[in-house]
C-alpha positions as CSV (number, residue, x, y, z in Angstrom):
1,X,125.5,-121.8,208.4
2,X,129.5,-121.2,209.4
3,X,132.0,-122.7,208.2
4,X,132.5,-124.6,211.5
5,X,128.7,-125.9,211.6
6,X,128.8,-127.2,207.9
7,X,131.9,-129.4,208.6
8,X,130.3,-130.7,212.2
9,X,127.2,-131.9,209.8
10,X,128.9,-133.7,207.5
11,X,130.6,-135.4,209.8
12,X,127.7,-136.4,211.6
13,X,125.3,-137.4,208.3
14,X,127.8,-139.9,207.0
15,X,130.4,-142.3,207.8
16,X,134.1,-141.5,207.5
17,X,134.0,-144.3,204.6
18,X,131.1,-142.5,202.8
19,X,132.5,-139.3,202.7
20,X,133.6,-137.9,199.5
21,X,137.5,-137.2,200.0
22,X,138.2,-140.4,201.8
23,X,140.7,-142.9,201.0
24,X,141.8,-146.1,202.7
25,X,145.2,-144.9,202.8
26,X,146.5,-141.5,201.8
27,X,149.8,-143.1,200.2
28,X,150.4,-140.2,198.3
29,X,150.7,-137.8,201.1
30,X,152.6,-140.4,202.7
31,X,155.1,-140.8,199.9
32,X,155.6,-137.3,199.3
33,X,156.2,-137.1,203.7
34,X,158.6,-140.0,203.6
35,X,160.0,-138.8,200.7
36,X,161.7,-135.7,202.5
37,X,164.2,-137.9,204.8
38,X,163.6,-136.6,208.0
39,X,164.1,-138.2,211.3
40,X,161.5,-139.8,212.9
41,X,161.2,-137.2,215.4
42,X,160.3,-135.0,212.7
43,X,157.5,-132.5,214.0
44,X,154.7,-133.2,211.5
45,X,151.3,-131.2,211.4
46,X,148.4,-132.8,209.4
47,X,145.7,-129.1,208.8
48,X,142.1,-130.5,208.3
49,X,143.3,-133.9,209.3
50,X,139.2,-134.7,210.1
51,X,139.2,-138.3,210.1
52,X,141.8,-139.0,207.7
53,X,143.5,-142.1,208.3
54,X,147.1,-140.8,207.5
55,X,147.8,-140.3,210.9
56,X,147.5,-143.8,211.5
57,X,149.9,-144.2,209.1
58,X,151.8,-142.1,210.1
59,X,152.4,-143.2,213.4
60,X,152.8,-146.7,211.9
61,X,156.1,-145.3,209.8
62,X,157.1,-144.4,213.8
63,X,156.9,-140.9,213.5
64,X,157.0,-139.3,216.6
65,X,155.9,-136.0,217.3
66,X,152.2,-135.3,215.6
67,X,149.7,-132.6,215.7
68,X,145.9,-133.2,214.0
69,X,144.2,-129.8,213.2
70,X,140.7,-129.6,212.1
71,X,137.8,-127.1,212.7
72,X,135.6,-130.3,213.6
73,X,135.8,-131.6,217.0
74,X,133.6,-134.4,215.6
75,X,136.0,-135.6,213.0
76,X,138.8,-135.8,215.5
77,X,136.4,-137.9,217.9
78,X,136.0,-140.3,215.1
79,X,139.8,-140.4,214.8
80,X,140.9,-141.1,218.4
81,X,138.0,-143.1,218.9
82,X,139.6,-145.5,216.0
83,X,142.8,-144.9,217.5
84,X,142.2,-145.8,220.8
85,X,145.4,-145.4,223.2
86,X,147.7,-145.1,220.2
87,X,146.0,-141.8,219.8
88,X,147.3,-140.9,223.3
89,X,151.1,-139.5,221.8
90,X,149.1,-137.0,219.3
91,X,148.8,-133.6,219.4
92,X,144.7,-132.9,218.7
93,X,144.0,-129.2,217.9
94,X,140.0,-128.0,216.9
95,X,140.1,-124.7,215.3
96,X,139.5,-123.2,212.1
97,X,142.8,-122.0,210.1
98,X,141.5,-118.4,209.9
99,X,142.4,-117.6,213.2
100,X,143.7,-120.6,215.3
101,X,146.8,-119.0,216.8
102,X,149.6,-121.9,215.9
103,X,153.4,-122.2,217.4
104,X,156.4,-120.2,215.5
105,X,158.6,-121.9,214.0
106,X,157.3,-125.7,215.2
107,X,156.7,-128.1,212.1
108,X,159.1,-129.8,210.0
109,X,156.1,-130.6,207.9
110,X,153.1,-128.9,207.1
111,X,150.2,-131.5,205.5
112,X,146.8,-130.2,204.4
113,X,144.7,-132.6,201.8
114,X,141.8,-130.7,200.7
115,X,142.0,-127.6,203.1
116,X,143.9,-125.0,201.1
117,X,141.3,-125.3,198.2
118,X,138.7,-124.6,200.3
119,X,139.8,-120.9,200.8
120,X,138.1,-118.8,197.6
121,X,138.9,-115.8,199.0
122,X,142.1,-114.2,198.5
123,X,142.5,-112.6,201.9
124,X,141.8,-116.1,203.6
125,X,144.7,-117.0,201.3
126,X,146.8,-114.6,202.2
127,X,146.1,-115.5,206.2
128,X,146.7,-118.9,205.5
129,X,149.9,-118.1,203.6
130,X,150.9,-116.2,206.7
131,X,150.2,-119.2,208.9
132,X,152.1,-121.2,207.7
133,X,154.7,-119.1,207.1
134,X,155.3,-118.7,210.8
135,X,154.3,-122.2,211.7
136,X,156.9,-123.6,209.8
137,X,160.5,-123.9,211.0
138,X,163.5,-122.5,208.6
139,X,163.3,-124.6,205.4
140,X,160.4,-126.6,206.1
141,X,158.2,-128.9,204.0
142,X,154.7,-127.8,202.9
143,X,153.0,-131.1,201.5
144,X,149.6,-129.9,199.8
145,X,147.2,-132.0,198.1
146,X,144.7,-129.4,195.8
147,X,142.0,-129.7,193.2
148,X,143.5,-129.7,189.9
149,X,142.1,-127.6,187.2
150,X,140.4,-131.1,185.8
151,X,138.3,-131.1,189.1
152,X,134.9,-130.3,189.6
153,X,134.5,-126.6,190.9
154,X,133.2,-127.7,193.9
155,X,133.3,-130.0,197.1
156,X,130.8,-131.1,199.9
157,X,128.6,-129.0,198.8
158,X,131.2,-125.9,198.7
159,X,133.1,-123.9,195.7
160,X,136.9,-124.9,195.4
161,X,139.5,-123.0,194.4
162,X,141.5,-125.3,191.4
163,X,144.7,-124.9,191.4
164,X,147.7,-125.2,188.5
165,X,151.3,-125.4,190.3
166,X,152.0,-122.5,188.6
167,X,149.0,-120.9,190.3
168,X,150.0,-122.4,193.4
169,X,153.5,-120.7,193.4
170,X,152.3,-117.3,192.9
171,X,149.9,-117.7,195.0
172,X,152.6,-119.4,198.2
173,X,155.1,-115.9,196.3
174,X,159.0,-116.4,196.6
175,X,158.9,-117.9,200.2
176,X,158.5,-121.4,198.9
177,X,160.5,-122.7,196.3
178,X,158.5,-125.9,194.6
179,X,160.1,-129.4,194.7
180,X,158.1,-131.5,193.4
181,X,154.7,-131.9,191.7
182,X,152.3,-134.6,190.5
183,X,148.6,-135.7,189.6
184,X,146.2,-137.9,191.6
185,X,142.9,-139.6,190.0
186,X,140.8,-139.6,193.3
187,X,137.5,-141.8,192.5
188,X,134.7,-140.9,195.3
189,X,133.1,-143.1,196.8
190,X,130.0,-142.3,195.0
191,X,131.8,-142.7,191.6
192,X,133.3,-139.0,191.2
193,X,136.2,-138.9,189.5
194,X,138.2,-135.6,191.3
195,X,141.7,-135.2,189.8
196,X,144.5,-133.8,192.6
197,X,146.9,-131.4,192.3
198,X,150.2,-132.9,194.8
199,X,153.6,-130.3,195.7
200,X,156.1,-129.9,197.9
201,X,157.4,-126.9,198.8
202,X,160.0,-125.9,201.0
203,X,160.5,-122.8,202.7
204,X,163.3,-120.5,201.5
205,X,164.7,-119.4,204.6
C-alpha cells in the first residue's frame, strides 16, 4: 500500500477524534508559533496539517495568510468541511512532502506535528531538509513537534524515527540554529502515553 493510500484509510476508518495523534487543541504548537512575534500577516505553513485543529486556532489568533499541506485529500475535506466559509482565506495543498514542488522563499513559519518522524529513511530526510530549506524565507521559524526517544517506535501502524534535539540538529546540519526545546506527554485517545519532542529552529541565513 503507498504512502498516500495508508493515510486516505485512516482517515476514512476513524473519526478525527479517534485518531491516535489528535488533540483538542494543539496549544503547544500554538505557543511555540505565537511565541516568535510575528505580525499577523505572518505567512504560516502547517505540513501534514490532516485534520488538525490548529488551523482553527490559528485563524482565531487572526493570522492571516495560511497554507494546509497534507498527502490526504480526505483529511483536508474533514477540515474545511468543519471550517465551513472560514476555510475560504486558507491555502489547501494535497501532496506528499517527497516531491510536492513548494514556493522559494514563502513561509515565515514552517509547522509539521508528527510528519518529520515519519521519514526513516535518511534520503527522505535529506529531501525534506532540502524543502524546507527553500520554502523558508531568510531566517525563518521551523516549529517541529517529534517522537521523543521515550516514544513508542512506531505510529498508525508505521515505524518512527525518535528523535533527541541533539539528533535533530545534526540531522537539520548548520542551516538551523535551535531556539528552543521542550517535552510533551501526549495521552492517545486509546490510553497511549507518546512523549514529544518540541523545537524551534530558525534559519541561519
Amino acid at each position: 500500500m503507498s504512502q498516500k493510500d495508508h493515510w486516505e484509510q485512516v482517515y476514512s476508518s476513524k473519526a478525527s477524534e479517534e485518531l491516535g495523534w489528535y488533540e483538542p487543541h494543539l496549544q503547544t504548537s500554538l505557543d511555540l508559533i505565537q511565541g516568535l512575534g510575528l505580525s499577523l500577516d505572518a505567512s504560516i505553513i502547517d505540513v501534514g496539517g490532516g485534520a488538525s485543529t490548529l488551523v482553527d486556532d490559528l485563524l482565531d489568533a487572526g493570522y492571516r495568510s495560511i497554507t494546509v499541506l497534507d498527502i490526504s485529500a480526505r483529511a483536508l475535506s474533514l477540515t474545511r468541511k468543519r471550517l465551513g466559509t472560514r476555510a475560504e482565506p486558507v491555502t489547501w495543498r494535497v501532496g506528499d512532502i517527497d516531491d510536492i514542488d513548494l514556493p522559494e522563499g514563502q513561509y515565515d513559519v514552517w509547522h509539521d506535528r508528527a510528519v518529520f518522524h515519519f521519514l526513516t529513511d535518511v534520503d527522505q530526510q535529506r529531501n525534506y531538509r532540502d524543502k524546507l530549506l527553500g520554502a523558508l524565507a531568510p531566517r525563518g521559524h521551523f516549529v517541529v513537534g517529534t517522537f521523543a526517544p521515550e516514544a513508542p517506535p512506531t505510529c498508525s501502524g508505521l515505524p518512527v524515527q525518535r528523535y533527541s534535539p541533539e539528533q535533530l540538529e545534526a540531522t537539520l546540519g548548520a542551516s538551523f540554529e535551535l531556539m528552543h526545546q521542550r517535552k510533551s506527554l501526549h495521552l492517545t485517545p486509546g490510553g497511549v502515553r507518546q512523549m514529544y519532542l518540541y523545537c524551534h529552529f530558525r534559519k541561519t541565513s
